[in-house]
C-alpha positions as CSV (number, residue, x, y, z in Angstrom):
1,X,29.6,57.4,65.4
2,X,25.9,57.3,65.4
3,X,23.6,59.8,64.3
4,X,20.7,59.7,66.7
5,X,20.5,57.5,70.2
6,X,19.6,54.2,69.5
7,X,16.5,51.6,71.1
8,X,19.1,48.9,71.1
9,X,22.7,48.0,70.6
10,X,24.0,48.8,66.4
11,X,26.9,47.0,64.8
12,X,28.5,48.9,62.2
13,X,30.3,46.7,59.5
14,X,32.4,47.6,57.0
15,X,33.0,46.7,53.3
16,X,34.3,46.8,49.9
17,X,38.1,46.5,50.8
18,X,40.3,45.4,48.1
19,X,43.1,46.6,45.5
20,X,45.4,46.8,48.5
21,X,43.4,48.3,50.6
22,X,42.7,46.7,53.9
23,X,40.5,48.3,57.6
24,X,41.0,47.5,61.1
25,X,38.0,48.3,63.4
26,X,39.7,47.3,66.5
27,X,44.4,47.1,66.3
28,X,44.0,45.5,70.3
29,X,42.6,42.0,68.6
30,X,44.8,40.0,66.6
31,X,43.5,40.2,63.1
32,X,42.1,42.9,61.3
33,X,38.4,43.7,62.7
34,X,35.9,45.0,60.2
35,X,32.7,45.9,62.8
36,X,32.4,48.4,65.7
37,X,29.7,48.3,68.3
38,X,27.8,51.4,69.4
39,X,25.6,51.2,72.5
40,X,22.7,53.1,73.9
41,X,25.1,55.2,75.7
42,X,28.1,55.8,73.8
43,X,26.8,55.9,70.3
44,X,27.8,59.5,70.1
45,X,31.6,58.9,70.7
46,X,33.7,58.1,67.9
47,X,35.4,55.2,67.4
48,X,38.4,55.0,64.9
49,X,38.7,53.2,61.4
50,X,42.2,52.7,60.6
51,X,42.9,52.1,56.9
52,X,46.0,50.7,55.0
53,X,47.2,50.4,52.1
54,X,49.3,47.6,50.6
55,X,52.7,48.4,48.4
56,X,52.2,46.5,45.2
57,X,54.1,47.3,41.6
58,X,52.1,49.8,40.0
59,X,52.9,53.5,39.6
60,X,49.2,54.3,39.7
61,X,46.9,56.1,42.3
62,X,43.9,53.9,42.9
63,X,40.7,54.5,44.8
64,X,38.6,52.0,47.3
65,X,34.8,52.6,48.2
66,X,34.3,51.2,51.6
67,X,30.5,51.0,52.9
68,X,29.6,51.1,56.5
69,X,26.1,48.9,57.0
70,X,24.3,49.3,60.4
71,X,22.3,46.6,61.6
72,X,19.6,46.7,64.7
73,X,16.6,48.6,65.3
74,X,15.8,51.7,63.5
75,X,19.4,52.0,62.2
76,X,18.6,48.3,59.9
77,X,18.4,50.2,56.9
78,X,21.1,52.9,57.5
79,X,24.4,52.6,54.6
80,X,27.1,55.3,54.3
81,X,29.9,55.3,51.9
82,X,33.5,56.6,52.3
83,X,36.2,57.1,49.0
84,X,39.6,55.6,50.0
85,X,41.8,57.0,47.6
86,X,45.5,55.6,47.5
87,X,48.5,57.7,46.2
88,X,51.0,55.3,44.6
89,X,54.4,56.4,46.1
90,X,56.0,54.6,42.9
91,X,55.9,58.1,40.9
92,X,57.5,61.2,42.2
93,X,54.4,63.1,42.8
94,X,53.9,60.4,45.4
95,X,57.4,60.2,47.0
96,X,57.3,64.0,47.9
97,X,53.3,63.9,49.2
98,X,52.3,66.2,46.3
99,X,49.8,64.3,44.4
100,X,46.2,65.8,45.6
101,X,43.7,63.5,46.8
102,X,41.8,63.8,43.0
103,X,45.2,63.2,40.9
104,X,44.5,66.0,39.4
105,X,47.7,68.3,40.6
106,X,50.9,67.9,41.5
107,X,53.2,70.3,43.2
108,X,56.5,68.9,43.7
109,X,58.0,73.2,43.6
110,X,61.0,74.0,45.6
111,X,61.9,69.9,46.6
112,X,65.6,70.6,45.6
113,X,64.9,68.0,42.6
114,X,68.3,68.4,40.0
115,X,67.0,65.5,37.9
116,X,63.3,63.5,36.4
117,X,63.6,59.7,34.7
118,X,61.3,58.9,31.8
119,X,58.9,57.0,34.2
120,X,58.7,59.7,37.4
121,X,55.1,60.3,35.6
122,X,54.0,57.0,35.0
123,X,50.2,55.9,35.5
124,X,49.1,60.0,36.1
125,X,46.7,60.1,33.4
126,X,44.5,62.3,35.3
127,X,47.0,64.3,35.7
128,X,45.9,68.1,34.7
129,X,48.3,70.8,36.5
130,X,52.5,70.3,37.2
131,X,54.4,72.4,39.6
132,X,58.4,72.0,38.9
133,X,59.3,75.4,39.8
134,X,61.9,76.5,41.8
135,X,64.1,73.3,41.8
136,X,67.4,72.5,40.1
137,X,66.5,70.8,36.9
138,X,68.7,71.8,34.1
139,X,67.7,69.6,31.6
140,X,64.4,66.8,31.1
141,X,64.3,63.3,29.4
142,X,62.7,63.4,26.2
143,X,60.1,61.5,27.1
144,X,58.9,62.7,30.9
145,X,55.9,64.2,30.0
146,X,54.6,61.3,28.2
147,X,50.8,59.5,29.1
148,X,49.9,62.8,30.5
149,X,47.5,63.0,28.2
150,X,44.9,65.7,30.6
151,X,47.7,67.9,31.3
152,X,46.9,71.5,30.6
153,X,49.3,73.8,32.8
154,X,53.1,73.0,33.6
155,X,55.0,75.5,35.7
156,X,58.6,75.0,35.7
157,X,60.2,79.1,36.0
158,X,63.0,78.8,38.3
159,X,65.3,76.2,37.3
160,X,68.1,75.8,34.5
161,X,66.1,74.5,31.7
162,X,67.7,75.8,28.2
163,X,65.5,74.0,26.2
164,X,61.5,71.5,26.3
165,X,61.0,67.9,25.7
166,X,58.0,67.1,23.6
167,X,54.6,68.6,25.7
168,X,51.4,66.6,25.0
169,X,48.6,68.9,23.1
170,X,46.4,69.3,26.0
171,X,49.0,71.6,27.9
172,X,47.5,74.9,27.4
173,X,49.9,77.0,29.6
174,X,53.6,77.2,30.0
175,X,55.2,79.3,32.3
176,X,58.5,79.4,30.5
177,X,59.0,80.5,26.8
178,X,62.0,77.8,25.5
179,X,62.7,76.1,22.6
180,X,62.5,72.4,21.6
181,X,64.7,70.2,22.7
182,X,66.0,67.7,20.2
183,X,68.2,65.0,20.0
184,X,69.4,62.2,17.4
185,X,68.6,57.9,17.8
186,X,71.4,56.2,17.2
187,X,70.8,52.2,17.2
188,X,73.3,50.8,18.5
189,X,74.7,53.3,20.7
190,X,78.4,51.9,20.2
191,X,79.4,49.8,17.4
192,X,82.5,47.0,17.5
193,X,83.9,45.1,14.2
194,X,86.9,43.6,13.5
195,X,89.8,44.5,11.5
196,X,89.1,44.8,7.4
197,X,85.2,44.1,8.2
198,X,82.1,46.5,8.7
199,X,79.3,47.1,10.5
200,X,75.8,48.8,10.3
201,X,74.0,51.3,12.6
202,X,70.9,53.4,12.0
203,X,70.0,57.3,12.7
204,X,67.1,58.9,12.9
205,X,65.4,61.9,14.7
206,X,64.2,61.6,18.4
207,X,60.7,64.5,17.2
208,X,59.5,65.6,14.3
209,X,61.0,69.2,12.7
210,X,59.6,72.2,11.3
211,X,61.8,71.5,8.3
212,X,64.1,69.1,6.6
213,X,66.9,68.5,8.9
214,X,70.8,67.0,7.3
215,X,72.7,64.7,9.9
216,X,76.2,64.9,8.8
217,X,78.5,62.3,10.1
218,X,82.1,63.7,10.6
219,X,85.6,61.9,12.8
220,X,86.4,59.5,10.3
221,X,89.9,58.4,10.8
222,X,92.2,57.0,7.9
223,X,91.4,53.7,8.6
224,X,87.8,54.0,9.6
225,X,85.1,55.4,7.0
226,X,81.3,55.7,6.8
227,X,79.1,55.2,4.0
228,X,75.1,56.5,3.9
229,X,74.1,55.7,0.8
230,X,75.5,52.5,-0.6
231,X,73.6,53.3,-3.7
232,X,76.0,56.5,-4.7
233,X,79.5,56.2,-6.1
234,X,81.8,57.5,-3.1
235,X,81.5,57.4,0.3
236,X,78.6,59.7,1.5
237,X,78.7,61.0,4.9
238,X,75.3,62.7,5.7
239,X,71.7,61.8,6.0
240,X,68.0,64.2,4.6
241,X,65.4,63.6,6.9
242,X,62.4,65.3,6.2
243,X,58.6,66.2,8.1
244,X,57.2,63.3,6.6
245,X,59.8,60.5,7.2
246,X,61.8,62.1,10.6
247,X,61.2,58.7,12.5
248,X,62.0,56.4,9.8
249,X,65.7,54.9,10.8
250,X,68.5,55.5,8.5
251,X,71.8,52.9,7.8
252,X,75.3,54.1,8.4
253,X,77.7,51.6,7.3
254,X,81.3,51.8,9.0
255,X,83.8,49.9,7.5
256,X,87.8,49.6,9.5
257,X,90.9,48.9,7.2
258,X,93.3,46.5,8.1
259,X,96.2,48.0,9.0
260,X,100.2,46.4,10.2
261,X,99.7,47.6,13.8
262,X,98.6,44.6,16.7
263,X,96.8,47.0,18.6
264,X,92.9,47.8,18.7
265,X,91.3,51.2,18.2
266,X,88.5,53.5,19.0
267,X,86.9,56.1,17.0
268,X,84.4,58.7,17.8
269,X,81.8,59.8,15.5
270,X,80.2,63.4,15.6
271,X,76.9,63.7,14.0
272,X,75.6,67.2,13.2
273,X,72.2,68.0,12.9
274,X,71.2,71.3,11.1
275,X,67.9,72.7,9.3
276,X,67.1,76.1,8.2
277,X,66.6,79.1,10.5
278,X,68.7,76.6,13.1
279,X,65.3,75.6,14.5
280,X,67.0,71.4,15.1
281,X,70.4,72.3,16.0
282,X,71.8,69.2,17.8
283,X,75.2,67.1,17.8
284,X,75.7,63.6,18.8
285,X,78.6,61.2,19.6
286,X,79.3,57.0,18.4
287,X,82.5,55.3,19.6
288,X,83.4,52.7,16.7
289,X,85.7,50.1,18.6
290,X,87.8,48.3,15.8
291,X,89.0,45.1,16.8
292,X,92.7,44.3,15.7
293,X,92.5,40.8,13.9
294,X,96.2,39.7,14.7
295,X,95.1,39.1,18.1
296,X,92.8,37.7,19.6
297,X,89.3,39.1,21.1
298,X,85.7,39.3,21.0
299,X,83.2,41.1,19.5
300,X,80.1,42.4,21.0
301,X,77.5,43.7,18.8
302,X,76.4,46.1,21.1
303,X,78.4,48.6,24.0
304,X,75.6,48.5,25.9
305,X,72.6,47.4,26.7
306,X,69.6,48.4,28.2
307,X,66.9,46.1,29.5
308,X,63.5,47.1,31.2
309,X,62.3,45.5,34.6
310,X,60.7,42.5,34.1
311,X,61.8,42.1,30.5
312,X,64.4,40.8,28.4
313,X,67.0,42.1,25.5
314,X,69.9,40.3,23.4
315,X,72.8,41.1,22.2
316,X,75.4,38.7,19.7
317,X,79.4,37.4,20.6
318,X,81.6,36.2,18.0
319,X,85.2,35.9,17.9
320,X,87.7,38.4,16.3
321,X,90.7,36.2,15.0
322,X,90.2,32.2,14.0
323,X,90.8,30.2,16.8
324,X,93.6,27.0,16.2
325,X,90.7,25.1,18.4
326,X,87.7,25.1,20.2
327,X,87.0,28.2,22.4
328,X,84.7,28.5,24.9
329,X,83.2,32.0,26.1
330,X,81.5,32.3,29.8
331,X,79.5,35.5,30.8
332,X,79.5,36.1,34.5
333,X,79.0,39.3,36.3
334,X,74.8,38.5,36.8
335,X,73.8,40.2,40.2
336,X,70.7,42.4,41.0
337,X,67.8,40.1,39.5
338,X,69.6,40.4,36.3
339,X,70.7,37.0,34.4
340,X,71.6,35.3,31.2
341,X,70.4,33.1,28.8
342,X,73.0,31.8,26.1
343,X,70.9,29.1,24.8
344,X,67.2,28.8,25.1
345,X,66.9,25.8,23.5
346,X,68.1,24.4,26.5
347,X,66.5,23.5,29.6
348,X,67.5,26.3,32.5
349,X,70.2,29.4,31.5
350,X,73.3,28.8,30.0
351,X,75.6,31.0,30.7
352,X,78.6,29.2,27.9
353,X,79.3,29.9,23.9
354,X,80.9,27.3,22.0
355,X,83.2,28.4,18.7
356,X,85.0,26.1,17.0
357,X,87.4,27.0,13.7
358,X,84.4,26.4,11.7
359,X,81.8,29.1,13.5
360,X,83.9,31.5,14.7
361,X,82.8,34.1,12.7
362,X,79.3,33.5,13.2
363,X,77.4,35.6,15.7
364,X,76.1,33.7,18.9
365,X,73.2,35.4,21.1
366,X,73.1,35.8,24.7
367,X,69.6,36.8,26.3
């Protein structure tokens, strides 16, 4: 509304929509209206903006200035501006309205929440105050609080938590007095070979330790062995990582016997972390799947894969016994935007591998 009575008739109009952001001045004309009209008699009643915000892809609050220009006599040079800001709904602070208008605090306490993904946080930068307590979380991804690089204070008393992911530098308070969490990387995640062949996987350390930290690798069955240094005499089973070179990934070769059974086999492998004092005490599991080559089968390079939205990852096929002729392999099973690519040389997605008794034994990717 209007200030002061007017001499004459004043159109307000309003600007600087965008990033999603849209105005309607008037919702009883089709379109969306961007002026109002104030008269000499009811420029002291208010009439209503309404303001929406488009969904789009980011996880990101965003904020619009719109101006409101008046035009006629006396009010011709009048401007105001109002901050829009938007609360993305993509992150969890937004899904449970506890984002504040600024971005600056979240307070998500007491939601009944028993579980965060890595990306909950995404695109809260400005983020500088956290409020978990008093929900059911008994454990948090490794990587949750990453990006947060403003964060000062987390409060999270009141849940399960034995342990604390990594927490950025600028966090200055913590309500709770835990230990690190750790974990191990293991790359793949599962491992397949054939009968009387082997196969290579790395570990490494998920954080940096206060010390050097020994991964020993223990569940080795009489046909299945590991090796960690091919450089020793013997077969070595464990792995030194140190402060310096904790992220630098480490090859474990597994090699399978043949054996007179027809059947295939799985193995699990333990890996045991320990340092001194205990301070990166962790263990960790890899199934080796060993392939009987009396049979037939395939052999998937990895037991598992992960791809992000809107990206891509690859994984190999080959076959486990020769074939007496050609064999052709078809992946199926695509649904929920996700599909396959077995040859991108070739124009539109193949979804076919060719082996003959020549290639058999030769990898083949699928995208």
């Amino acid at each position: 509304k209007l200030t002061a009575k007017p001499e004459a008739d004043v159109t307000v109009t309003v600007g600087g929509m965008g990033k999603g952001v849209s105005i309607d001045t008037n919702s009883r004309m089709q379109g969306k209206q961007t002026s109002l009209s104030f008269t000499t008699t009811d420029w002291n009643i208010a009439q209503v903006v309404v303001v929406s915000a488009a969904a789009d892809e980011n996880a990101s609050f965003e904020t619009v200035t719109l101006s409101h220009t008046a035009t006629g006599r006396v009010y011709g040079s009048v401007s105001r501006d109002l901050t829009v800001t938007v609360i993305d709904d993509d992150n969890i602070c937004g899904r449970f309205n506890g984002l504040s208008l600024d971005g600056t605090v979240c307070n998500l306490s007491s939601q009944g929440i028993e579980s965060l993904g890595s990306d909950d946080f995404v695109g809260l930068s400005n983020l500088e105050q956290l409020d978990l307590r008093n929900n059911n979380l008994s454990s948090l991804p490794a990587d949750v609080f990453t990006g947060l690089s403003n964060l000062q204070e987390i409060y999270l008393s009141g849940n399960d938590l034995t342990c604390l992911p990594v927490i950025p530098p600028s966090v200055k308070k913590i309500d709770v007095d835990l230990l690190r969490c750790y974990s191990l990387e293991l790359s793949p995640s599962a491992v397949t070979l054939v009968e009387g062949g082997a196969s290579t996987y790395t570990v490494k350390l998920a954080s940096e330790p206060s010390a050097a930290v020994t991964v020993t690798v223990s569940g080795m069955e009489s046909d299945v062995s590991v090796d960690t240094d091919g450089g020793m005499q013997a077969e070595q089973t464990s792995l030194t990582f140190t402060t310096t070179d904790w992220n630098a990934a480490q090859p474990v070769t597994v090699t399978a016997a043949e054996d007179d059974n027809n059947s295939s086999e799985a193995v699990t492998l333990t890996h045991t972390a320990t340092s001194s004092g205990n301070t990166y005490s962790v263990s960790q599991e890899l199934v080796v799947t060993v392939i009987d080559n009396e049979t037939p089968g395939l052999v998937l390079a990895l037991g598992a894969v992960t791809v992000a939205e809107a990206s891509s990852a690859t994984y190999t096929v080959r076959l486990a016994k020769e074939p007496t002729d050609g064999v052709t392999v078809t992946v199926s099973g695509m649904e929920n935007s996700v599909s396959v690519d077995a040859d991108g040389g070739m124009q539109g997605e193949q979804t076919t591998l060719s082996f003959t008794t020549s290639n058999w034994q030769a990898e083949q990717t699928v995208t």
